[in-house]
C-alpha positions in Angstrom: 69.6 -6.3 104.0 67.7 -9.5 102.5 68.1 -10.4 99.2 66.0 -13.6 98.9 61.7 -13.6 98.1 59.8 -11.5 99.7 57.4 -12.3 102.1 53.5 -11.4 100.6 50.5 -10.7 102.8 49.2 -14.6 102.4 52.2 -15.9 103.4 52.1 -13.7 106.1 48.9 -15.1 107.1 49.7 -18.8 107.3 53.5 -17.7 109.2 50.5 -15.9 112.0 48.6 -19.2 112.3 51.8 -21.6 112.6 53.1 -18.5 114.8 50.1 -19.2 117.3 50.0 -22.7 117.1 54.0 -22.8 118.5 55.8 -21.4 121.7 58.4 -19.3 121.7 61.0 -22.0 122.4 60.0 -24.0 119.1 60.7 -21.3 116.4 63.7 -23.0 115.1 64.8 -24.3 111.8 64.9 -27.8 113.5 61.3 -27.9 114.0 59.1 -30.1 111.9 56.7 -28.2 111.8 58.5 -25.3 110.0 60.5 -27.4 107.9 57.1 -28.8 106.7 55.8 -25.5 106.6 58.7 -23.9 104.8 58.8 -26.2 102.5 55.4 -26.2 101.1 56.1 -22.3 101.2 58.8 -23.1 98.7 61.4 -21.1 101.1 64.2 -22.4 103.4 63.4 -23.3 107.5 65.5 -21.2 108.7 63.7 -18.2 106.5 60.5 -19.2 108.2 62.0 -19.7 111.7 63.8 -16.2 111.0 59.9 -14.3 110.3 58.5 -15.9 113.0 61.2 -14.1 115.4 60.3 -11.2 113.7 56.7 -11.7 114.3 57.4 -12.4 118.2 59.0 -8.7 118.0 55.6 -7.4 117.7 53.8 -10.1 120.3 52.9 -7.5 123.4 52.7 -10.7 125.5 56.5 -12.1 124.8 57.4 -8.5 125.4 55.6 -8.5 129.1 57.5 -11.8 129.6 61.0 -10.2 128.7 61.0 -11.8 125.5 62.2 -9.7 122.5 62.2 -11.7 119.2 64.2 -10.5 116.2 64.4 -6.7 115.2 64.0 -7.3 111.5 59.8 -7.1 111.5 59.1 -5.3 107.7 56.5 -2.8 107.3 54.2 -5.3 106.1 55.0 -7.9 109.1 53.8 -5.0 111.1 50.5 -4.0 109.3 49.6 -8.1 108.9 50.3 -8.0 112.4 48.3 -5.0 113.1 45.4 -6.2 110.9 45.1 -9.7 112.7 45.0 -8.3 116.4 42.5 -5.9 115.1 39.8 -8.1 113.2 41.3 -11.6 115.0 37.2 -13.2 114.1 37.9 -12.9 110.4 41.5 -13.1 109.7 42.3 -16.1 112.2 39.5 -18.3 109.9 41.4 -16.9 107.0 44.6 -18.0 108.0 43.4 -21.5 109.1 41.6 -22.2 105.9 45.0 -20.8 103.8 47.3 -23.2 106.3 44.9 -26.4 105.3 44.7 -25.5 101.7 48.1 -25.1 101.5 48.2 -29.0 102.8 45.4 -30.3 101.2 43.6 -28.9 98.1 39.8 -29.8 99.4 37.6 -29.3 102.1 37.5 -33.1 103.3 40.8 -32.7 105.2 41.8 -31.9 108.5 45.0 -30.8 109.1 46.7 -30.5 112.3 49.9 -29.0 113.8 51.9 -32.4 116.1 55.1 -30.4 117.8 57.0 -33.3 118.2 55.9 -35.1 114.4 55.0 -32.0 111.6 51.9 -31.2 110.0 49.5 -34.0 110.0 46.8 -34.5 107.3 43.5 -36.9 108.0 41.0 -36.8 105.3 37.0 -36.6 106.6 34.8 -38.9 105.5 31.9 -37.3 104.0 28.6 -39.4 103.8 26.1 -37.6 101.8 23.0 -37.8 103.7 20.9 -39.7 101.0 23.5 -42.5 101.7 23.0 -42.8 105.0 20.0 -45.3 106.6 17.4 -43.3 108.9 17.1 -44.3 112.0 13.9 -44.9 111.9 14.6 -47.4 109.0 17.4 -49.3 111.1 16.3 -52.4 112.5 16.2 -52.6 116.0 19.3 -55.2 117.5 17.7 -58.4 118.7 17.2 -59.2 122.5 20.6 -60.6 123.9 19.7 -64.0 123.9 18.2 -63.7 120.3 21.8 -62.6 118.9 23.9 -64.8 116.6 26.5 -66.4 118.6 30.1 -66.6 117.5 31.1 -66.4 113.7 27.5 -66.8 112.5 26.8 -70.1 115.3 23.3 -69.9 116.3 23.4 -69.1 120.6 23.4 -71.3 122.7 19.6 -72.2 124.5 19.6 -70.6 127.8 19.3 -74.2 129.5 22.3 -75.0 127.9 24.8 -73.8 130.8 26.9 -76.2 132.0 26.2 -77.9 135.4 28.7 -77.6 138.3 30.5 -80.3 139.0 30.7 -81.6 142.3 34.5 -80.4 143.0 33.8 -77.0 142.4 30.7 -76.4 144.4 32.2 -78.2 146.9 33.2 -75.7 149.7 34.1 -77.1 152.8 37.8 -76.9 151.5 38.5 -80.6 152.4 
């Protein structure tokens, strides 16, 4: 029997999303992805790599495959589970907002599962939109030939182009 912390239901919910968002093959204590996990969870990989065996019990799809998971699902794994396939439109946003927050503490950040790498975090930028120029206020850009030329040079005048010389429109090939 396990001695260590139990599992609660919002835990439960953020094991789910990782649990979707990894195959079969990567539920391991090597991943980087549950070693990230895990340890924002304040528990060890291999605790989070053991639930989510215990969660692929339940999966009717791994099952069809021949795939059994662990045996050790809890009563609660099962009723999480149970509740998730049910109402999958509300609990899946749930567990996605509850695997970002427990990244990043705000709603400017984006946070995204990379097998190979961990959990990545990009911050959004927000612009408010009194910051931001209409379009009808930004000036139009200038005809080509009207542009600045390099490094703030003015362009060159369109007559400017260099003349052949007489080598290279030569053509015979003599």
């Amino acid at each position: 029997m396990a001695t260590g912390k139990r599992w609660t239901r919002d835990e439960l919910l953020i094991a789910l999303n990782v649990y979707h968002k990894l195959s079969f093959g990567q539920l391991h204590a090597r991943n980087p992805v549950i070693i990230e996990v895990a340890r924002k969870l304040e528990r060890p990989p291999g605790s989070l790599a053991m639930k989510l065996c215990n969660l692929a019990s339940l999966d009717p799809a791994l099952r069809m495959r021949g795939i059994r998971g662990l045996t050790g699902a809890s009563e609660l794994d099962r009723a999480v589970w149970d509740e998730f396939q049910a109402d999958t439109n509300t609990l899946a946003p749930q567990s996605e907002d509850a695997f970002r927050l427990l990244f990043a503490r705000d709603d400017t950040a984006e946070v995204e599962v990379v097998e190979t790498e961990g959990v990545r975090v990009r911050r959004r930028v927000v612009q408010d939109e009194w910051d931001a120029p209409s379009p009808a206020l930004r000036a139009p850009s200038p005809p080509m030939g009207e542009r600045e030329g390099v490094r703030g040079l003015p362009p060159l005048p369109n007559n400017s182009r260099r003349p052949k010389s007489d080598a290279a429109s030569n053509t015979s090939g003599k």
